[in-house]
N, C-alpha and C positions, 0 to 999 in steps of 0.2 A: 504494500500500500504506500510504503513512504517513498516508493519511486516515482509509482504512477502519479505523487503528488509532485516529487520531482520535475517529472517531464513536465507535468501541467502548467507548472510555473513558469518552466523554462520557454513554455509555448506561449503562454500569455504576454512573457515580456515580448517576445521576440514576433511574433505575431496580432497580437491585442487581445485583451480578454473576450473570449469568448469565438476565437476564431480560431480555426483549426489547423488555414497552412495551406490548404490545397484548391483554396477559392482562387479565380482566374484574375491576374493583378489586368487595373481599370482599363489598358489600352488592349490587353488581350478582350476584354470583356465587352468592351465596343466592338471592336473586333464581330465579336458574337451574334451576338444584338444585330448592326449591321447586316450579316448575313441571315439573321434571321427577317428582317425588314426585304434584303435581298431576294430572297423563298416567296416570300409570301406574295410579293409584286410578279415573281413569277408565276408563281398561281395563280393570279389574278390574269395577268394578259393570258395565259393559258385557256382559264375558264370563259373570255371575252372570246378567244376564238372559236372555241368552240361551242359556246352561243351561236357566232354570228355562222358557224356551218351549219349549226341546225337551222338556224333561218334559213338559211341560202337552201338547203336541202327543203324544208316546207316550199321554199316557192318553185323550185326544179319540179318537185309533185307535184302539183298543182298545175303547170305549164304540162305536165304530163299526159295530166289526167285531160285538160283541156284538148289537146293533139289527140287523144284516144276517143273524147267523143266527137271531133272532129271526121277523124276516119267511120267511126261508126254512120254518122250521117251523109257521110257523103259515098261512104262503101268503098272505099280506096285507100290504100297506104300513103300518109303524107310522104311527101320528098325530105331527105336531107337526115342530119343525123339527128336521132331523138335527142333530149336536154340529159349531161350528164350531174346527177347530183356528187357532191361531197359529203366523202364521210365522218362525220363529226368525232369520230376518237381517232380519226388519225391527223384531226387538222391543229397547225400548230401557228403563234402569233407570228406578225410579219418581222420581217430581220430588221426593221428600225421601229418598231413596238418601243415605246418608252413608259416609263410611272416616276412621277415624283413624289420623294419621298415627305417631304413639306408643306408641298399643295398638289396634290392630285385632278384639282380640276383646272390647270392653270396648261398651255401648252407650250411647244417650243413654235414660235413667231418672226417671223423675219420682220426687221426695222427700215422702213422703208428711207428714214434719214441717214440710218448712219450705215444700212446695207446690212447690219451682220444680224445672228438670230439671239433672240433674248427668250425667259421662262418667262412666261405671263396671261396678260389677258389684253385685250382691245376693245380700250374704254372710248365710250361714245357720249358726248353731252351736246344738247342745244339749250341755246339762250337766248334770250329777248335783248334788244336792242340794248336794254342799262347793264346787261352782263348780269343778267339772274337767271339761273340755271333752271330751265324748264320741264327739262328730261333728261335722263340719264341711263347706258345702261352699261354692263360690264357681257362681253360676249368673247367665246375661242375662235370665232372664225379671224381669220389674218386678213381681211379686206373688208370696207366700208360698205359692199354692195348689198346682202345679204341684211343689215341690222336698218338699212335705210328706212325701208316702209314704217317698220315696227317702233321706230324713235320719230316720226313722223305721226303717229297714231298718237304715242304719249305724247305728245307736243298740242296735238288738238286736245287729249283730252285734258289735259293740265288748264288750258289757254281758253279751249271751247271756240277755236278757231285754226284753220292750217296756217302753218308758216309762211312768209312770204321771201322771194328771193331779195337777194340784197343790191342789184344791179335791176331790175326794172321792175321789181314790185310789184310783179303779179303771184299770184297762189300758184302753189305746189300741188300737183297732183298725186295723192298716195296711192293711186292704180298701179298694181304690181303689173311690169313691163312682159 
């Protein structure tokens, strides 16, 4: 017994009370952590793909099934190759699939001023004439075209009138093109 109290001592000093010795010192244990943040992003793009082959495979059926009663009605073999589906356990994410581990919803974006690509989002505001922010929104697409209408909508509805351009002053049409 007087050893085993021995050692105990001798580990407390040399270790800390109550620590044993064999816990993983803090840069190894990032380290760890890390790769387990690492895993789990991959299973996650893993499991997006193969989501999206099961979609892809519902709509290949479906186009299938469409061509099959096509032939039935018309009593003749369509031309050309039938739709080939994907098989969803063997589909794997794309070779530049990313996940950030900080912001997940955030993507990688080219910067159109200074050319190179940043992590983010592309934020969009309109404002009234005095510089009061009338709508706002925060979107992953990487171009202006796509969020137009939709910060145009919240601009009426904010205002309870469309915007007007700033060169001859007639209304904006929010008719998607």
């Amino acid at each position: 017994m007087a050893e085993a109290a021995r050692v105990d001592a001798e580990e407390d000093q040399k270790y800390g009370k109550g620590q044993r010795g064999d816990a993983l010192p803090a840069e190894l244990a990032r380290r760890e952590s890390r790769l387990k943040k690492i895993r789990a992003a991959k299973a996650e793009l893993e499991r997006e793909a193969k989501q999206r082959a099961e979609q892809e495979k519902a709509a290949v059926e479906a186009r299938w099934e469409e061509r099959r009663r096509q032939e039935q009605e018309q009593g003749k073999r369509l031309g050309g190759r039938p739709p080939q589906a994907p098989d969803p356990e063997q589909a794997q994410p794309d070779g530049k699939a990313q996940r950030n581990f900080t912001d997940p919803d955030s993507r990688i974006m080219k910067d159109g001023a200074s050319q190179s690509f940043v992590q983010g989002y592309n934020a969009q505001a309109a404002d009234a004439e005095r510089q009061i922010i009338v709508a706002a929104s925060l979107t992953q697409q990487t171009n202006d075209k796509q969020p137009l209408v939709p910060m145009l909508e919240r601009v009426q509805q904010t205002t309870g009138r469309w915007p007007e351009t700033r060169r001859r002053r007639r209304a904006i049409s929010a008719e998607p093109m």
